[in-house]
N, C-alpha and C positions, 0 to 999 in steps of 0.2 A: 559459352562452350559449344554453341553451335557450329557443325562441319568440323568442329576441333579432331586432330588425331589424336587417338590416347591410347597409347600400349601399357596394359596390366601384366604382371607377370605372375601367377599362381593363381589365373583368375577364374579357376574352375569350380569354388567353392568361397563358402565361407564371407569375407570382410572384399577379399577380390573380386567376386563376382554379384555384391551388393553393388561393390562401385562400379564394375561394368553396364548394372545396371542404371544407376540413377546417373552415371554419365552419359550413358544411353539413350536416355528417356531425355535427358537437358540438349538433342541433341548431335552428340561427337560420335564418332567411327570409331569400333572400338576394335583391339584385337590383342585377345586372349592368350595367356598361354599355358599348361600344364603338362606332368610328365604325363600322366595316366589319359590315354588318346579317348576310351571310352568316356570316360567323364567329362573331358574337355569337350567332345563331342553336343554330350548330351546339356553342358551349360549353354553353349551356342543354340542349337535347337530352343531349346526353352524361350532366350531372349530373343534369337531373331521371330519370334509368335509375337514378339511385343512390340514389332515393329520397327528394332533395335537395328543399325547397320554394325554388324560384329561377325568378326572370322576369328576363328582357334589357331591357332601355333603349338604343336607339337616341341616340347622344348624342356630341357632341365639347365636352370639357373646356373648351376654350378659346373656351366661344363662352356668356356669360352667361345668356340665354334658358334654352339645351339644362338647364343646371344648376337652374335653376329648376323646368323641368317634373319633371326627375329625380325633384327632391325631392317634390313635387305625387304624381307616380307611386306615390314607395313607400308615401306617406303613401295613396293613392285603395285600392293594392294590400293593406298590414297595417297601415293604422290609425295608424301612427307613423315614429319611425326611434330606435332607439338606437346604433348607430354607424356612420360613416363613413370608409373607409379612401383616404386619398385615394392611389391607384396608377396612374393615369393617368399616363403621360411618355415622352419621347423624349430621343434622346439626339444627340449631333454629333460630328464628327470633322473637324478643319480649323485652322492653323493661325489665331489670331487677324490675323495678318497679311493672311492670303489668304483668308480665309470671308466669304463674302454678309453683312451684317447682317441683312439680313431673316430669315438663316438662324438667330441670337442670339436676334433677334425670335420667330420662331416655338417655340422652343423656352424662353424664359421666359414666351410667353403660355399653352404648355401645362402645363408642369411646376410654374410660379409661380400664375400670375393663374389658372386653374383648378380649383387648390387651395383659391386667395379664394372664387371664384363657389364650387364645393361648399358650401366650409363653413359662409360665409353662408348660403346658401339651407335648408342640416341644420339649423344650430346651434340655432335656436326649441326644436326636440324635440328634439336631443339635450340643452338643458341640462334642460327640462323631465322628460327621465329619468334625469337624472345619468349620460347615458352615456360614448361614449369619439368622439373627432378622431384620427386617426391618419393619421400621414402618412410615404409611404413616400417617406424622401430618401435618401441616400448616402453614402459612406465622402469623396466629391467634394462636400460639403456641409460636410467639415470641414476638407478637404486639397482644395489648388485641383489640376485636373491636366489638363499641357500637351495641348495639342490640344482640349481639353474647354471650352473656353472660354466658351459658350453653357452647359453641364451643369453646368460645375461654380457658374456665377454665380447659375443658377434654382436649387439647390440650397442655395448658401447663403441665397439669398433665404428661400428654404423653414422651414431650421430659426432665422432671426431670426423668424420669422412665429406656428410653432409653439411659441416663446419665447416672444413678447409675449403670444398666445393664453392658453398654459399658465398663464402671473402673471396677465392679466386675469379668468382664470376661474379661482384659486386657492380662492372660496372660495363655489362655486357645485355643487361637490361633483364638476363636467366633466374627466374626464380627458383628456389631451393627450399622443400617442405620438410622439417623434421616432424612426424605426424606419430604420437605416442598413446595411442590406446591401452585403457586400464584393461584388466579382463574382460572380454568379450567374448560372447557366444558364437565359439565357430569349431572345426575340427583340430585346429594346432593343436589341444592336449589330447586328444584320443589318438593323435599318429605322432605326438613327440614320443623321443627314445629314451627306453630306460637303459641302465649301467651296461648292458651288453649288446644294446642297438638293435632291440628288435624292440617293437612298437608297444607302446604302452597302453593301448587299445580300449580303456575307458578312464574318463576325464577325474578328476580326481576331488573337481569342485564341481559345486550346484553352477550348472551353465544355466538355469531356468532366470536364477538371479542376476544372472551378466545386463550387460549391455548389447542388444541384438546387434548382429553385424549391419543391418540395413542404417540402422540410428547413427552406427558407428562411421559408416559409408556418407551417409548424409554431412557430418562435422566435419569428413577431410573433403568430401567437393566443394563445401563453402571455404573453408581453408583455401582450397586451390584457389577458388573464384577471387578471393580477394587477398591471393599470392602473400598468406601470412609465414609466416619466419620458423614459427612451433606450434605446434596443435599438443595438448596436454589433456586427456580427455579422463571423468568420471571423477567422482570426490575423493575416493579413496587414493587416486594416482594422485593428484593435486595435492593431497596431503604426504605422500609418500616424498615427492620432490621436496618439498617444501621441507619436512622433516629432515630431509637425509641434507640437506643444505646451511641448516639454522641448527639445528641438535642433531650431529649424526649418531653420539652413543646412543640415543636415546632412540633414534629410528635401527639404529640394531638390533636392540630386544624388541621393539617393536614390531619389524620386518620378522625377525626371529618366531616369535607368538602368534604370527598369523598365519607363516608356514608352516609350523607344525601344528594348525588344526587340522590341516589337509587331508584326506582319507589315504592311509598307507606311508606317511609321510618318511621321505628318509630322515627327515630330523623332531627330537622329542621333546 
């Protein structure tokens, strides 16, 4: 991954700015992106002290324009791009009964149609280098899960997208990552939306017991490194796939009974 280019999208935090860094440190020119300019600011600072080659983008996923200039950016900044991680997303919590739609709405215009606008506006140079798409979806990408109703829809959207991509460019040499992290410790539940789209603002599970984002960052750059197909990460997700594939009634109540031990859970 040395001198590699590699555009992050939400990489001001969390899972995206683990992997700015251990892409960093392997190496690649990175360049960030987030809505919140302070923050995006202060990740940049931080890694460039590490001796990181990394620049910020001011930028919201969900907004066609922002993705265009991104890509214009990295290209003005290092000449090209060889890969794109698409990590940007939000997450919801609200019964399908009682949640805004506008709240669905905003949440597969990030997660989903942000991931289009990226990749579109990369793809020219990444096929041109035969590089790597990478898209960070979810364990809720293969198993639908209650309350998530908005998360878990943009996510399946996500890996049918990364499907068609991966066969469309089978033989253009473009790798295509569907990268599926179980729970992990990062900010998505404390800024996911509840039923009327204002912020849910404390996490609703023990993030102590997650999976650090760094450990998490670690399994999708090896991923990249050796351009695997799906990344399936933590035993519980592995079991979750697995279940909902070979017994789905049965990973119903299953799925069922672990979401509602969740603190405040919309379901009982």
């Amino acid at each position: 991954m040395k001198d590699k280019v590699v555009i992050i999208t939400g990489g001001s935090s969390g899972i995206g700015k683990a992997l700015a860094e251990k892409f960093g440190r392997e190496g690649s020119r990175i360049l960030i992106t987030g809505r919140q300019l302070p923050e995006l600011n202060a990740a940049v600072d931080e890694l460039k002290k590490q001796g990181i080659t990394i620049a910020g983008f001011q930028a919201d996923v969900s907004k066609e324009d922002d993705n265009r200039r991104m890509a214009e950016e990295a290209i003005r900044l290092y000449g090209t791009i060889d890969i794109l991680v698409n990590n940007a997303g939000i997450s919801m919590r609200a019964l399908f009964s009682e949640v805004d739609l506008e709240v669905v709405k905003k949440v597969m215009d990030i997660n989903f149609y942000g991931v289009l606008y990226a990749t579109r506006y990369c793809l020219p140079e990444i096929t041109r280098n035969k590089g790597s798409v990478v898209g960070i979806s979810s364990i809720a990408g293969f198993r639908g899960l209650p309350g998530r109703t908005g998360y878990s829809a943009s996510k399946f959207a996500l890996n049918g997208f990364l499907e068609v991509l991966r066969t469309e460019l089978l033989k253009t040499g473009v790798h295509v990552l569907t990268a599926c992290p179980g729970f992990t410790a990062s900010n998505i539940r404390k800024r996911a939306l509840a039923k009327d789209g204002s912020a849910q603002g404390e996490s609703p599970r023990a993030e102590e017991k997650m999976m650090s984002a760094e450990e998490c960052a670690r399994h999708i750059y090896n991923a990249t490194v050796h351009r695997k197909r799906t990344l399936i990460l933590t035993t519980q997700g592995k079991l979750a796939v697995f279940f909902n594939k070979w017994l789905p009634s049965f990973a119903d109540k299953m799925v069922y009974n672990v979401m509602a031990k969740e603190a405040n859970a919309p379901i009982k």
